[in-house]
C-alpha positions as CSV (number, residue, x, y, z in Angstrom):
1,X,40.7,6.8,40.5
2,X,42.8,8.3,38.4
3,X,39.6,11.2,37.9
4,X,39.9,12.0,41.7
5,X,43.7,12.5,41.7
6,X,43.2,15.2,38.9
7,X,40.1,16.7,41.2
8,X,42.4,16.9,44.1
9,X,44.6,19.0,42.0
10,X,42.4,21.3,40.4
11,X,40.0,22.0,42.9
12,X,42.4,22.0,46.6
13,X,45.7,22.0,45.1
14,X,48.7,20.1,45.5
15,X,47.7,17.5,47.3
16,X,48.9,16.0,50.7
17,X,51.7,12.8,50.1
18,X,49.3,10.7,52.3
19,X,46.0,11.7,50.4
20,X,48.0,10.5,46.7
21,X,49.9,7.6,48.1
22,X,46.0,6.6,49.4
23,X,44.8,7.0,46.0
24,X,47.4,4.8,44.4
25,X,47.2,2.2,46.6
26,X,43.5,1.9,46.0
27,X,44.2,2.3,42.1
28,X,46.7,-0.4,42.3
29,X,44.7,-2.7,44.8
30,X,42.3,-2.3,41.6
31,X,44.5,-3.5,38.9
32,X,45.5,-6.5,41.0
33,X,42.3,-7.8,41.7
34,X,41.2,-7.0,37.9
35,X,44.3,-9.0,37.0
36,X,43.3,-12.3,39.1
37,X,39.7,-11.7,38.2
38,X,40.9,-12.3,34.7
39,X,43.6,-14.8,35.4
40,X,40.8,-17.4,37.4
41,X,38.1,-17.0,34.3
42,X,40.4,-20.0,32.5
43,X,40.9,-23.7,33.4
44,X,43.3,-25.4,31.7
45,X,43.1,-29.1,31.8
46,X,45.6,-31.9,30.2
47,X,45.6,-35.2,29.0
48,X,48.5,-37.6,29.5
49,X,46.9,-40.5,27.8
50,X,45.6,-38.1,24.8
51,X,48.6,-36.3,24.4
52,X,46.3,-33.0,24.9
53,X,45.6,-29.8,26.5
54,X,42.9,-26.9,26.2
55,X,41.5,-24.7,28.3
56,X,37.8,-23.4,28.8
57,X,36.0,-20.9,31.6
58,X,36.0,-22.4,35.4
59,X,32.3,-22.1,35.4
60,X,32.5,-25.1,33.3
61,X,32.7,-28.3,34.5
62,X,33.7,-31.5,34.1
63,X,31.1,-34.4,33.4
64,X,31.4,-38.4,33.1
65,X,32.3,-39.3,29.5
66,X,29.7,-41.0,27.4
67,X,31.9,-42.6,24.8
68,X,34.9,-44.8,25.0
69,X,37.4,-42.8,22.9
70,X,36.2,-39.6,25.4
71,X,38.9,-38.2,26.9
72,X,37.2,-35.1,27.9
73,X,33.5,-34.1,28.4
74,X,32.8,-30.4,30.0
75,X,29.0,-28.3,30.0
76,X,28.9,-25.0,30.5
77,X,26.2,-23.7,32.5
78,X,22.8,-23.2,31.5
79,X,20.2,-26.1,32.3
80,X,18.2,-25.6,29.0
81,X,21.1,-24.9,26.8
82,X,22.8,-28.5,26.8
83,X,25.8,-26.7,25.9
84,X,28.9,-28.9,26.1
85,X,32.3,-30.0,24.5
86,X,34.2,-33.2,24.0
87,X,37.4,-34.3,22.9
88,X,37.8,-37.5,21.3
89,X,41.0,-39.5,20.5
90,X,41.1,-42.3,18.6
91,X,44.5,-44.3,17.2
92,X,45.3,-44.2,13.8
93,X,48.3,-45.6,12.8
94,X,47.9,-45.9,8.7
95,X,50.0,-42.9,8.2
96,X,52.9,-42.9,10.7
97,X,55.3,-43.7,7.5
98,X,54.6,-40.8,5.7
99,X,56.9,-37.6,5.9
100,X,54.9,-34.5,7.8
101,X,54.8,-32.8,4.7
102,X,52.2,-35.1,3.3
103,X,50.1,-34.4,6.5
104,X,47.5,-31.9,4.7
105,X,46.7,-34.1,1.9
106,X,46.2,-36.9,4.1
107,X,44.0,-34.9,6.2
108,X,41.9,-34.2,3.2
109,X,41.6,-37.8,2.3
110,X,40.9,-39.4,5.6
111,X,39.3,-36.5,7.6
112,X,37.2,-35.1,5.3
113,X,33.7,-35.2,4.3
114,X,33.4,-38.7,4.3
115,X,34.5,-39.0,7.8
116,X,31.8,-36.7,8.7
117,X,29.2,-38.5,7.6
118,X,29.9,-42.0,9.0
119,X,30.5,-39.7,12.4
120,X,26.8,-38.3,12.5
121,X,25.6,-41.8,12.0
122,X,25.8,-42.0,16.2
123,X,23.2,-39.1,16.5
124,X,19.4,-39.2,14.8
125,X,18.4,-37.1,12.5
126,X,21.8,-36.0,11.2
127,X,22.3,-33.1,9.3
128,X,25.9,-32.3,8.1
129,X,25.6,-28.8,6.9
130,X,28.8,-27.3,6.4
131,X,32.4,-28.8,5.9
132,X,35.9,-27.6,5.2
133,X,39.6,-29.1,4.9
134,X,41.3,-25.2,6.0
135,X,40.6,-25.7,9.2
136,X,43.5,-26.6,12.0
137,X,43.4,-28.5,15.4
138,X,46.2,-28.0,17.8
139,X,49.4,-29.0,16.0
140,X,48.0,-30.5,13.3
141,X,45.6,-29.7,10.1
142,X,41.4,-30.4,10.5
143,X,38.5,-30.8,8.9
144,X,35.9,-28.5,10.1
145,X,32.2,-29.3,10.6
146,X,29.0,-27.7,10.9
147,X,25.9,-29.6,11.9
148,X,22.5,-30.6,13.3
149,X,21.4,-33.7,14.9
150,X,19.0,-34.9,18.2
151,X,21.0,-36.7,20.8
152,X,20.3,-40.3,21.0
153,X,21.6,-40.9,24.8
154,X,20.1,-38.7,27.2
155,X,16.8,-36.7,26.9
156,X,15.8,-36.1,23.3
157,X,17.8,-32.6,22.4
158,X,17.9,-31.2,18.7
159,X,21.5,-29.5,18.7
160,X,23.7,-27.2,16.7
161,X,27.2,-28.7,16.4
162,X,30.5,-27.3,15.5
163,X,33.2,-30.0,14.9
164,X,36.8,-30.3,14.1
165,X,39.0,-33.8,13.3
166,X,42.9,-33.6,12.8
167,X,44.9,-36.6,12.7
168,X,48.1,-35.8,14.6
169,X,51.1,-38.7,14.7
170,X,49.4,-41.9,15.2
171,X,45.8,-40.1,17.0
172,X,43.0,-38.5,15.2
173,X,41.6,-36.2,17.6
174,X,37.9,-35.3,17.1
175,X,36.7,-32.2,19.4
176,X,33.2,-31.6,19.2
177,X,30.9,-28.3,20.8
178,X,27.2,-28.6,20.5
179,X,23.8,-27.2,22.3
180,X,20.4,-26.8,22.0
181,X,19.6,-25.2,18.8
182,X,18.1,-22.0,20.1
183,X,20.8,-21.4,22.4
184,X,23.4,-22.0,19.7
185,X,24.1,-18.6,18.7
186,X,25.0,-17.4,22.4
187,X,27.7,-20.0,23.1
188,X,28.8,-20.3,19.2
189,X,32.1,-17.6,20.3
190,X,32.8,-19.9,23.5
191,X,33.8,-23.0,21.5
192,X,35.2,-21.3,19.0
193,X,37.6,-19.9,22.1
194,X,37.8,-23.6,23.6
195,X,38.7,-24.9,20.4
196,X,41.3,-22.7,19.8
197,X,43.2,-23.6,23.2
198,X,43.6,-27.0,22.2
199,X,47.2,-28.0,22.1
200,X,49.0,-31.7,21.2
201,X,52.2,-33.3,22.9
202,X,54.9,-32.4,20.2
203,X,55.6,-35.6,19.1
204,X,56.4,-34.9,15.2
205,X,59.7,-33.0,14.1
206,X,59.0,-30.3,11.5
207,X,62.4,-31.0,9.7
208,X,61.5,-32.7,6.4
209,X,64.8,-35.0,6.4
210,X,64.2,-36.4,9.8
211,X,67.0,-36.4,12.1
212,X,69.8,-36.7,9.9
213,X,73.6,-34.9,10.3
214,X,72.9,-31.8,9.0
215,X,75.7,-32.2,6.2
216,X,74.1,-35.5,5.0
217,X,72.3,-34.0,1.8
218,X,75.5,-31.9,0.6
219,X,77.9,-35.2,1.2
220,X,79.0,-36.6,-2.4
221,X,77.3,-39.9,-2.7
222,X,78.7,-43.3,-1.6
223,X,80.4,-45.5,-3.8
224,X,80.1,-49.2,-2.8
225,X,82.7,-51.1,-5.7
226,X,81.3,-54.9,-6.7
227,X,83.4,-57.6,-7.6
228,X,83.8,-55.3,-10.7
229,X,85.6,-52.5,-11.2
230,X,82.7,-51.1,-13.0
231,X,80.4,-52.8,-11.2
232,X,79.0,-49.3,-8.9
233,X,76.3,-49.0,-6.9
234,X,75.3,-45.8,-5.5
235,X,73.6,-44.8,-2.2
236,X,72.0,-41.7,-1.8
């Protein structure tokens, strides 16, 4: 559009009001569809009971979950391709004490490699190829997973499989992408886009002393006098 407003200049002169407010309209009709085109390629979906949210293309949809613990089952399209992701949540309440900063290491120690295995011990033919602990899920930290297994519900696929876990509060979430090995490579960029949508309730403060007054740490201590005059106990 913006070619023909030049060509009207060169080649007939200034142009008529009516002939570039024309052109402009059209140009801007343009943009606006452009801009909804865009705007309707993402569907974001949340989960009051899983404390979650991500969002994935609206020619996805949304299928019956297979699992329990699934909050979430979509397929993208493609009949041969068995391409699909889930989000699992599962309570875990074994590290609630701890302060968030020791959320990393506990990732590492409960979400790791370990978990992994006894995970691909639902499939047949598991294969855990690839795993690392620098990986993040939402608000939390993740283990990440590559692997290959054949689905053992459902007709008989061997499947390509990118996983993360992160342990979030008192829920490990477990989000899971996988299809058909041949068509891996084509929807491998999708799920890593899905994936990265994926957001948690904020349920955690990031302050490392909790809600205390804000002066609390620079306070001098408290003395507490015994029965003794020497007899002090101090509380931090």
């Amino acid at each position: 559009m913006v070619y023909n407003l030049i060509e009207l200049y060169t080649a007939k002169g200034v142009p008529s009001m009516n002939k570039i407010l024309k052109s402009f309209l059209i140009a801007s009709a343009f943009i606006s569809l452009s801009a909804s085109s865009a705007m309707a390629e993402v569907f974001h979906v949340g989960s009051a009971e899983g404390r979650f949210s991500l969002s994935f293309p609206d020619t996805w949809a949304q299928s019956h979950n297979q699992k329990p613990d699934d909050l979430l089952t979509v397929w993208a399209p493609g009949e041969n391709d068995y391409a699909s992701c889930r989000m699992r949540v599962q309570e875990d309440r074994r590290y609630v004490i701890y302060p968030v900063n020791y959320s990393g290491e506990i990732q590492r120690s409960a979400y790791s490699k370990d978990f992994w295995f006894d995970y691909l011990n639902e499939y047949t033919d598991p294969h855990l190829a690839y795993v690392t602990d620098v990986g993040g899920l939402g608000r939390g930290f993740a283990s990440y997973a590559e692997a290959f297994y054949t689905t053992s519900v459902g007709p008989k696929v061997a499947k390509q499989a990118i996983m993360f876990a992160s342990l979030y509060n008192d829920r490990a979430y477990i989000f899971e992408c996988s299809a058909e090995i041949s068509a891996y490579p084509m929807w491998h960029q999708s799920f890593l886009s899905v994936a990265k949508s994926v957001d948690f309730t904020k349920i955690i403060s990031e302050n490392r002393t909790g809600h205390y007054d804000p002066g609390f740490l620079s306070r001098e201590p408290l003395i507490i006098y015994g029965e003794r005059p020497f007899d002090d106990t101090y509380h931090w």
